[in-house]
C-alpha positions as CSV (number, residue, x, y, z in Angstrom):
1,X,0.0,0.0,0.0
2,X,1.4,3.7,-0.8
3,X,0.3,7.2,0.4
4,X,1.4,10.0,-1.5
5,X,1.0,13.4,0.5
6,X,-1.3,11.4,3.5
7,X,-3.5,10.0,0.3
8,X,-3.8,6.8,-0.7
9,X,-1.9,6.7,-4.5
10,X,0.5,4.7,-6.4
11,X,1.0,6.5,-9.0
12,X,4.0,9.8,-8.8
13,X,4.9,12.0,-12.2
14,X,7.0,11.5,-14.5
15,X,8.9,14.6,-13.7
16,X,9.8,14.0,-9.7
17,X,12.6,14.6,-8.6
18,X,13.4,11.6,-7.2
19,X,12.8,9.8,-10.1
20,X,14.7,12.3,-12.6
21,X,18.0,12.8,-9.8
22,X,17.2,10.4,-6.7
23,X,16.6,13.8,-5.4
24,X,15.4,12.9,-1.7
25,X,16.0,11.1,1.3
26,X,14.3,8.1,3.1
27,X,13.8,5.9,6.1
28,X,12.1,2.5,6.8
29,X,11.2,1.9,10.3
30,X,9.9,-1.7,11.4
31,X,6.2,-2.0,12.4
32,X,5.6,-3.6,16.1
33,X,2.9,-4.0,18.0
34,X,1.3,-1.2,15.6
35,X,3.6,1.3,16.3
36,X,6.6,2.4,14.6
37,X,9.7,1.2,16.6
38,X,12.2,4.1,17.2
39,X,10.1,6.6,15.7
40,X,11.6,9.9,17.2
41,X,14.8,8.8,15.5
42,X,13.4,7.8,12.2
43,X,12.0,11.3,12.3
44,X,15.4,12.8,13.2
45,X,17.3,11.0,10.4
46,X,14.7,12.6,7.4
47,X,15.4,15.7,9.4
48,X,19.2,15.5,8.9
49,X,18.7,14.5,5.3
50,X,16.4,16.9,4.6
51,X,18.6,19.7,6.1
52,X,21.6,18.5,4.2
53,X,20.1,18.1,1.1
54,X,18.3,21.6,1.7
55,X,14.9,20.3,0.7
56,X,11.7,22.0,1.3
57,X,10.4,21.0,5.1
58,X,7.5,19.0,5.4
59,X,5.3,19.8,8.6
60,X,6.8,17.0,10.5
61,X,3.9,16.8,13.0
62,X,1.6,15.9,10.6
63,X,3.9,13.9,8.9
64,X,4.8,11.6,12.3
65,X,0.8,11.9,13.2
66,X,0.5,10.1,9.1
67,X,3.2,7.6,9.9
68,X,1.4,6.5,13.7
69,X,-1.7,6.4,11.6
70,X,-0.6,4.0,9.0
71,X,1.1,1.6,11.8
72,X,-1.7,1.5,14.0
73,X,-3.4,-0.6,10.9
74,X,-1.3,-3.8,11.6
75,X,0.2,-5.7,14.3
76,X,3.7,-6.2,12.1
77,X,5.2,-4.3,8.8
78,X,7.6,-1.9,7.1
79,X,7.2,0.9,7.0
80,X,8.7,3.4,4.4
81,X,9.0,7.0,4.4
82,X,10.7,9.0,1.7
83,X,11.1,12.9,1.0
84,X,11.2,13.6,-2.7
85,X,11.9,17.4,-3.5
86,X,9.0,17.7,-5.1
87,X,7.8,17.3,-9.1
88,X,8.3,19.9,-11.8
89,X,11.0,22.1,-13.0
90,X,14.5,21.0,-15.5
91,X,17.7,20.5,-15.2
92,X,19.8,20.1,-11.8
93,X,18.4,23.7,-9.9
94,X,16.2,23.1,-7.0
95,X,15.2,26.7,-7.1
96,X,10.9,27.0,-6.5
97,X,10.4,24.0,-4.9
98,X,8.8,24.5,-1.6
99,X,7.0,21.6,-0.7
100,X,8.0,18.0,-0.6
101,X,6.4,15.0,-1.4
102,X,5.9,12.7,0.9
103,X,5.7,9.1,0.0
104,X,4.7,6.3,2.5
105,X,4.7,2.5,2.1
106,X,3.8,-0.3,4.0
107,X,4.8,-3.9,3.4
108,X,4.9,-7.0,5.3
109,X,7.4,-8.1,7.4
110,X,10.4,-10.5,6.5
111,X,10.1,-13.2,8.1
112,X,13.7,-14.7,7.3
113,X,15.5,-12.4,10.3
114,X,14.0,-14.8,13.1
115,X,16.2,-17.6,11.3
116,X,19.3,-15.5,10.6
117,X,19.0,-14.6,14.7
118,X,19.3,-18.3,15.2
119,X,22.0,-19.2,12.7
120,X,23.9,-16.3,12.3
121,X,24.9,-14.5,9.3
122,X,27.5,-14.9,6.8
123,X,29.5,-12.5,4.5
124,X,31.2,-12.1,1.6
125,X,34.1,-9.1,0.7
126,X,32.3,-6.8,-2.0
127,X,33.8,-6.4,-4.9
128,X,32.0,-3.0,-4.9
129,X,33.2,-0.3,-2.9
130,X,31.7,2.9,-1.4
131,X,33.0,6.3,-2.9
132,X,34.1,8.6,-0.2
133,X,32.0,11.6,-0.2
134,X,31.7,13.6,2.9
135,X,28.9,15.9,2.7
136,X,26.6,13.1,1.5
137,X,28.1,10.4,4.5
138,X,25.4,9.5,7.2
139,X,22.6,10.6,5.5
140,X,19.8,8.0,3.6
141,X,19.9,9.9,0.3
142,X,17.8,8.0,-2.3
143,X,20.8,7.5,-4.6
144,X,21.2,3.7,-3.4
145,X,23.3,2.2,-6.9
146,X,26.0,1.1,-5.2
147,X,24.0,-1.0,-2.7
148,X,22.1,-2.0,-5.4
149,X,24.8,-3.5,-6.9
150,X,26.3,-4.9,-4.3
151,X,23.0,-6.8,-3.8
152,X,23.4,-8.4,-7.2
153,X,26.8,-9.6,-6.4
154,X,25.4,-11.1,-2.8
155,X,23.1,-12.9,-5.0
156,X,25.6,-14.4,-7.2
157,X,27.1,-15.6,-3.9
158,X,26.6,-18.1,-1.1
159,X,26.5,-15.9,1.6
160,X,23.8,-13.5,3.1
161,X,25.4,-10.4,3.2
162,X,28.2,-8.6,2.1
163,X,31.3,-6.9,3.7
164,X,31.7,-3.5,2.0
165,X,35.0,-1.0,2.1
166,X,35.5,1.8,0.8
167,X,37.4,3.0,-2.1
168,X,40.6,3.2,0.2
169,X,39.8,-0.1,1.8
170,X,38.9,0.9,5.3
171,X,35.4,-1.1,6.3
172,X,32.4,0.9,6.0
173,X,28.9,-1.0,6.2
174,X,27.5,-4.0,4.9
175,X,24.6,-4.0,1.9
176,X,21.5,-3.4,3.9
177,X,23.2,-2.8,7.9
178,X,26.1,-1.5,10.1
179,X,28.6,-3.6,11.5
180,X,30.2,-3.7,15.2
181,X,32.9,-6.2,16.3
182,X,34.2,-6.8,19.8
183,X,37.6,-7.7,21.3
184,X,37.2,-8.4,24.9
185,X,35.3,-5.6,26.9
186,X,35.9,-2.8,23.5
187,X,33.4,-3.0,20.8
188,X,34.3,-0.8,17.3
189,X,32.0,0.3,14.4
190,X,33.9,1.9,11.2
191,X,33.9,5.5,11.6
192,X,31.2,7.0,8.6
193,X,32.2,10.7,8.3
194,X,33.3,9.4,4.8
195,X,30.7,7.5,3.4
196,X,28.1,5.0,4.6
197,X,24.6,5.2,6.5
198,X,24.3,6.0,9.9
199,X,21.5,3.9,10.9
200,X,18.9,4.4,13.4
201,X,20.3,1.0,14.9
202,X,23.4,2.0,15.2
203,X,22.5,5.1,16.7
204,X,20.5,3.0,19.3
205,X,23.2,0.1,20.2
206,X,26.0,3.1,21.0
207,X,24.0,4.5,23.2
208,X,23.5,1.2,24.8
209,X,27.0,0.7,25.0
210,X,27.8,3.9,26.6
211,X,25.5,3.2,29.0
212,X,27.5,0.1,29.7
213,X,30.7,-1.9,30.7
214,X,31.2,-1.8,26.7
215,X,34.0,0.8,25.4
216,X,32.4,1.8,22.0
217,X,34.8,3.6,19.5
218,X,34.6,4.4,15.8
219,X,37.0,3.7,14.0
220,X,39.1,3.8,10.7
221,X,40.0,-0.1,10.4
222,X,41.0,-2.2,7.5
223,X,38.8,-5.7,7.2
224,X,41.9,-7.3,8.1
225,X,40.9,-6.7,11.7
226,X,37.4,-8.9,12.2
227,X,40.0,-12.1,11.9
228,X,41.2,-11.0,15.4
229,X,37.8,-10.2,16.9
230,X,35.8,-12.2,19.1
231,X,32.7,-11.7,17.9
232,X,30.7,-9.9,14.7
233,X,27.3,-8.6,15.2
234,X,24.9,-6.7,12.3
235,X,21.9,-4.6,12.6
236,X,19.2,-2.5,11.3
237,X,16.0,-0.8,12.4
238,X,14.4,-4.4,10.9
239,X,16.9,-7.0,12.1
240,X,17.0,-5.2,14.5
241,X,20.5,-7.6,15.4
242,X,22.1,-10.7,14.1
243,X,25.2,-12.1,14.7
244,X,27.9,-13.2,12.2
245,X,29.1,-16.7,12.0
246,X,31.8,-16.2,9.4
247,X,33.5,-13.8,7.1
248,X,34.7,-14.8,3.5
249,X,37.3,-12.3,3.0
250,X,39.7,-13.7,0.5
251,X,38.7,-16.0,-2.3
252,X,40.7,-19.1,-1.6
253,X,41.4,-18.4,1.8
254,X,39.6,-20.1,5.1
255,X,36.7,-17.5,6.3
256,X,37.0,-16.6,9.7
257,X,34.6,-17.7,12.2
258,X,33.1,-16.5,15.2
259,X,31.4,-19.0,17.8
260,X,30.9,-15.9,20.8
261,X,27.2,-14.4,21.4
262,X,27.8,-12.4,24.2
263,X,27.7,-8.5,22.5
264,X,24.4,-10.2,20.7
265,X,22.8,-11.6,23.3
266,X,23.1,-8.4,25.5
267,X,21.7,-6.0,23.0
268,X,18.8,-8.2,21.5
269,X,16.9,-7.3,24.3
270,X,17.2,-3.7,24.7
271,X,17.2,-3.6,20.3
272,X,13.7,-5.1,20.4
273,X,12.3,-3.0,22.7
274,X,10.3,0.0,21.2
C-alpha cells in the first residue's frame, strides 16, 4: 500500500525529482505491536537529510501523526518514508520547490531475520566499494546504486550479506546494515564521516553501549581486523540484530569464524524493545 501526500496513490509524475535525480532522502522503520519502533529517530534521520540536502520541510507533525496512523493498521510491517523534493521544473536547480512529497509505504514483514538470529549470518568481501564523499556520508539519500549492486553480487554468492569498504579499503557497512565487532570488553564500528549510513540501529546500540561496561569507538579499520575479533554482530532498524558466524574475506582463503554471542545476546533485548 502507498500514500502519497497522506492520500492513498501509487502512482508519482513522471517529472519527480526523485525519479529524474534520486533527489530525496528516506527511512524504513519496522512496524511492532502497531507502532513504529524508534520513531523519534526515524523522524530525526529525514530531518538531517532533509537539512543536508536543503529540501523543502515538510510539517513533520503531521507527517509523524500520518506515519502513527498508517502503523496503528497492523500488528507487524515496514514501513517506508521518503522525502522527494517535489515534481516539476528542469535540469539540476532546485530553485521553486517548496513543498516535498511525501511518499509512505507499507509492506509486510520479513520473516527470514528470526532464522538469521538463530544461525547467524555470513559475509562475503564486495567487490563493490563505497566512494568517499563527505557531505553526502550519514545521510539516507535515495541515490542507493552502489547498494544496489552490491546486492546483485550477494546474490551471485553463497552468503547472506556482504562486507563493504570503501574505495581506500577501510570497512564501511555491509549491503543493507552496520557492522560492530568486539575484542574483549571494546566494541568498534567503522567510523562514517566518509561514506556509509548511519542507521537508526546503530545510533541506538551506541547509546546502549555507553550506558555500559562496553567501550564503544569508531574507527578507521582495514577488514583485516574482524579475523582478530571475538565476535561480529549486524543490525538494522528491521533485524534489529544478528550475529555473524563467518566472514569470507579472500577467495581461496579459510573464512573466519566467530562462535561468541555475548555482545548479541546483551543487545537483542534492549534492540527489540520500542
Amino acid at each position: 500500500m502507498y500514500w502519497i501526500n497522506g492520500e492513498r496513490c501509487n502512482y508519482l509524475p513522471v517529472n519527480d525529482r526523485s525519479i529524474q535525480f534520486g533527489d530525496g532522502c528516506f527511512t524504513t522503520a519496522k512496524i511492532d505491536q502497531g507502532q513504529a519502533a524508534l520513531l523519534s529517530l526515524h523522524i530525526q534521520r529525514l530531518q538531517k537529510g532533509a537539512e543536508r540536502l536543503s529540501l523543502p520541510q515538510p510539517n513533520w507533525q503531521q507527517l509523524e501523526n500520518h506515519i502513527k496512523q498508517i502503523a496503528s493498521t497492523t500488528e507487524q510491517g515496514v514501513l517506508k518514508v521518503i522525502l522527494s523534493r517535489g515534481a516539476g521544473g528542469r535540469g539540476y536547480s532546485a530553485q521553486g520547490f517548496t513543498r516535498p512529497n511525501q511518499i509512505l509505504s507499507l509492506t509486510p514483514y520479513p520473516e527470514k531475520y528470526l532464522k538469521q538470529r538463530q544461525e547467524g549470518l555470513s559475509l562475503v568481501s564486495s567487490p563493490i566499494p563505497m566512494g568517499i564523499n563527505p557531505y553526502l556520508a550519514g545521510i539516507k539519500h535515495l541515490n542507493r546504486l552502489e547498494q544496489v549492486l552490491i546486492k546483485s553480487f550477494i546474490e551471485k554468492s553463497n552468503a547472506d550479506e556482504a562486507l563493504v569498504l570503501d574505495t581506500n579499503g577501510l570497512l564501511v557497512e555491509c549491503c543493507t546494515a552496520n557492522i560492530f565487532w568486539r575484542k574483549g570488553k571494546d566494541v568498534y564500528t567503522p567510523d562514517l564521516r566518509g561514506c556509509g549510513v548511519e542507521g537508526v540501529m546503530r545510533e541506538k546500540i551506541i547509546q546502549l553501549l555507553s550506558e555500559s561496561d562496553y567501550n564503544c569507538s569508531c574507527v578507521n579499520r582495514y577488514p583485516e581486523t574482524l579475523a582478530y575479533a571475538d565476535e561480529v554482530i549486524v543490525c538494522n532498524s528491521l533485524m534489529p540484530v544478528i550475529p555473524v558466524s563467518e566472514i569470507l574475506a579472500h577467495e581461496n582463503q579459510p573464512a573466519w569464524k566467530y562462535q561468541s554471542r555475548e555482545l548479541y545476546e546483551y543487545l537483542l533485548p534492549e534492540c527489540l524493545k520500542l
